[in-house]
N, C-alpha and C positions, 0 to 999 in steps of 0.2 A: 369072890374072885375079882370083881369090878374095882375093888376098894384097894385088892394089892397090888391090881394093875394102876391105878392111879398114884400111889406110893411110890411104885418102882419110877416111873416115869417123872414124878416129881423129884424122885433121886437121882436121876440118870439130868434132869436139868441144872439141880444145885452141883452136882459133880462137874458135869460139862463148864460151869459158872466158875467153878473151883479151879479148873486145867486152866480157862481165859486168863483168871487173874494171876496163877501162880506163873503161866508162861510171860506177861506183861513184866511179872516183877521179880522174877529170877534173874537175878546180878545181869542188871540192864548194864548196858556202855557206857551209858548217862543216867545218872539217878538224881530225884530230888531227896534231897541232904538236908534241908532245914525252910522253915517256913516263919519269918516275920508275921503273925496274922494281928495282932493287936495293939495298935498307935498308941505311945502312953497320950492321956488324956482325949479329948475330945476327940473326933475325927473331923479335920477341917483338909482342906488341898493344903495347907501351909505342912502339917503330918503326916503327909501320905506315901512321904518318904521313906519315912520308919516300916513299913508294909514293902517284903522283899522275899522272894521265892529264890532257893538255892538251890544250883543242881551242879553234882559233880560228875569228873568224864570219871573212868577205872584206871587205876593207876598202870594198869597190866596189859592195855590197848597198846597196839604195836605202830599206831601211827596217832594223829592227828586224824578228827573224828568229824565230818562236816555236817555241820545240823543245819545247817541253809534251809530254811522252808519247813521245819518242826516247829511246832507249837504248842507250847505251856496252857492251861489252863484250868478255869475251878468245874464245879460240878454245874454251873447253871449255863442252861441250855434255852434258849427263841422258843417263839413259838414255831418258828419255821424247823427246829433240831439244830440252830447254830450254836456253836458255844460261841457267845460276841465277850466276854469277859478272859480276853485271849489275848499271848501276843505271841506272831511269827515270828522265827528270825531269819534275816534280810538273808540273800542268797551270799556264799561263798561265808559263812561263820563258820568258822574252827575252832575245835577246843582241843586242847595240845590232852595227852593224857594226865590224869588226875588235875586237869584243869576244874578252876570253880570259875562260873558263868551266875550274875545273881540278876534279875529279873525286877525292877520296882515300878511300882504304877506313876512313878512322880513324873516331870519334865526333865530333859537335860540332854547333856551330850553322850550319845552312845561312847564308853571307851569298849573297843574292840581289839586291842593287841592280845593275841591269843598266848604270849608270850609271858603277862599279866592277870590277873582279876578282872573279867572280862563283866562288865556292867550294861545293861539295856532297860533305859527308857522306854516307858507303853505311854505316857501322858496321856494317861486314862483318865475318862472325862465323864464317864456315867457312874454307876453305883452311887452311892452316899459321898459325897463330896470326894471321889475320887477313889474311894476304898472299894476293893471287889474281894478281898480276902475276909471271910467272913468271923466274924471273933468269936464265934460260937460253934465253930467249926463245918472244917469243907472238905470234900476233898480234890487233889490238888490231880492233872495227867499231864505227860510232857508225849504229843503225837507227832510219829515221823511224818514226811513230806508227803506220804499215802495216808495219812489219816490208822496208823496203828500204833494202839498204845507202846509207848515202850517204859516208861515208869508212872506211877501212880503213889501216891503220899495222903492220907486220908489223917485227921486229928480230931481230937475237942477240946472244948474250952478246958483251960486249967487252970485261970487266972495268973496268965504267964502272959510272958511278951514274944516269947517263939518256943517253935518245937522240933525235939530233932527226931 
């Protein structure tokens, strides 16, 4: 009796685990859409450009969508439980419907016209010379401004350069 009380309850967790995720990634507003994770050749900061997280709004959103203060990020977590391989975005970001918003660890100028291809700099300065997207695969979560998942993007290696 102990042993199918333990079963159920290990069921009743994997199921509960199964609701979190399907609810996180039933036709979010915003999805991640594609993932740059593998530089060709070396990984140096001069390529860290090529490393670029895609996320698209839903073409069927009735306005303009404000992710001010959501955050992209991979699986690695502090020891504190931060995820520090993360980037916010700045307060007042809109992304128009079926807007694509891409994410790259390199430097540069934010272009923000939500009207456009909306691109953000993280001049990400830890990991392996700037790479935080793992080439062996990660997975990827875009967290609204309460810290709730709203999409998730999980891969493996394929000896590719991205994945949709």
């Amino acid at each position: 009796m102990r042993k199918i009380l333990v079963l159920l309850a290990a069921a009743a967790v994997v199921l509960a685990g199964g609701v979190v995720y399907a609810a996180a990634a039933a036709d979010p507003d915003v999805a991640i859409t594609r993932v740059n994770y593998n530089a060709v050749g070396a990984d140096t900061t001069g390529n860290r450009w090529q490393e670029a997280i895609y996320l698209r709004a839903r073409a069927d959103l009735a306005e303009p969508l404000d992710v001010g203060g959501w955050t992209v990020h991979d699986s690695y977590t502090s020891a504190s439980g931060e995820h520090t391989n993360a980037y916010t975005f700045p307060a007042g970001t809109v992304v128009k419907p079926n807007g694509l918003i891409v994410v790259s660890p390199a430097a540069g100028v934010n272009k923000t016209d939500p009207n456009a291809t909306q691109l953000y700099y993280m001049d990400f300065k830890r990991g392996y010379r700037g790479h935080f997207i793992n080439n062996g695969g990660d997975t990827l979560a875009l967290d609204d401004e309460d810290g709730n998942q709203v999409a998730r993007f999980s891969f493996d290696f394929d000896n590719g350069y991205y994945v949709r």
